[in-house]
N, C-alpha and C positions, 0 to 999 in steps of 0.2 A: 504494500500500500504506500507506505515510504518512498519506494520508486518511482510509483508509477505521477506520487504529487511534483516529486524533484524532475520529471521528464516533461510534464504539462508546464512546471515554469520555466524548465530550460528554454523549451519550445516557443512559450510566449516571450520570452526574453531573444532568442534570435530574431522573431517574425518584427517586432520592437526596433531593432538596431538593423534590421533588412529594412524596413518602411523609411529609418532616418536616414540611413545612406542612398535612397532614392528621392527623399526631398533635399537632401543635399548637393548631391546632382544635377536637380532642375535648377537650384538656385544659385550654383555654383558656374551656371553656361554661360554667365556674362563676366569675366575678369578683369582687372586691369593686368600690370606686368609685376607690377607688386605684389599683387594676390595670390599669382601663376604661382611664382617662386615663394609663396607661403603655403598653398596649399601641394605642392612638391615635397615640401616637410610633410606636413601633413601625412601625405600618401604615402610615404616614407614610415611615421610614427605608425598610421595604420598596418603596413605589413609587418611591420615588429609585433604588433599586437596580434594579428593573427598569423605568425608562426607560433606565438606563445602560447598561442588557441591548440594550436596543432600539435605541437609538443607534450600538450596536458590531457591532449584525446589522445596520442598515441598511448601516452603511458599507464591511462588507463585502461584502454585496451586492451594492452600487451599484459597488464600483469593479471586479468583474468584468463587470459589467451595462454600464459605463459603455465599459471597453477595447473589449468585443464592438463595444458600438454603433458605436464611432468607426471601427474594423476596417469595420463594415457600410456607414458612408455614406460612406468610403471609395470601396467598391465601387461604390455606385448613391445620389449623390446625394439623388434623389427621396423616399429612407424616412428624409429629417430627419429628422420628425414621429412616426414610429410607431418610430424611434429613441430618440429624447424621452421619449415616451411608459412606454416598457421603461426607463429610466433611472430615472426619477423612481417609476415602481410601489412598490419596497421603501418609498419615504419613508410610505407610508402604514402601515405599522408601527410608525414613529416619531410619528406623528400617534395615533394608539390608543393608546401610550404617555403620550402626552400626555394624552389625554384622561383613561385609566386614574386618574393621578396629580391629576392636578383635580379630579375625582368623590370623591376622600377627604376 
C-alpha cells in the first residue's frame, strides 16, 4: 500500500515538472542574447539534474535487480551470465544520461 501511494506521487510529481518545462518552452521562444547565454546554464544545470535522476533510478534498480540475481545463482549456478546480464540492464539509463548531458 506504501508503494503503491509513493508511485501515485512520484507520478504526479513528474507529470508536475513535464507541464513546467512545456510552459517554459513556450515562454522561453522569444530571447534576447542575454537570456540565450542564461538559459544555456540553465540547460546545462538541468542535465546535471537529470543525470542525478538517472543515477538514483539506476541504483535503485540495480540493487533489487542485483538481490534477485544472487537469490537466483544461488539456486542454479549455470544462469551466472544471464544473471549479469539483468544486473547491469538498468546501467544503461545511466549511460543515456550520460550521453543526454554531453550533447548540451
Amino acid at each position: 500500500m506504501k508503494n503503491m501511494k509513493l508511485t501515485r506521487l512520484s507520478l504526479r510529481l513528474l507529470l508536475v515538472l513535464w507541464g513546467l518545462t512545456l510552459i517554459a518552452g513556450v515562454v522561453s521562444a522569444q530571447l534576447s542574447a542575454e537570456e540565450i547565454a542564461e538559459k544555456d546554464t540553465m540547460a546545462k544545470l538541468g542535465a546535471g539534474i537529470a543525470l542525478a535522476g538517472c543515477g538514483i533510478g539506476t541504483g535503485l534498480g540495480q540493487g533489487q535487480i542485483g538481490a534477485a540475481a544472487v537469490g537466483w545463482v544461488a539456486e542454479d549456478g549455470s544462469k551466472l551470465g544471464l544473471a549479469m546480464l539483468f544486473t547491469v540492464l538498468p546501467e544503461t539509463i545511466l549511460i543515456f544520461g550520460f550521453l543526454a548531458m554531453f550533447l548540451l
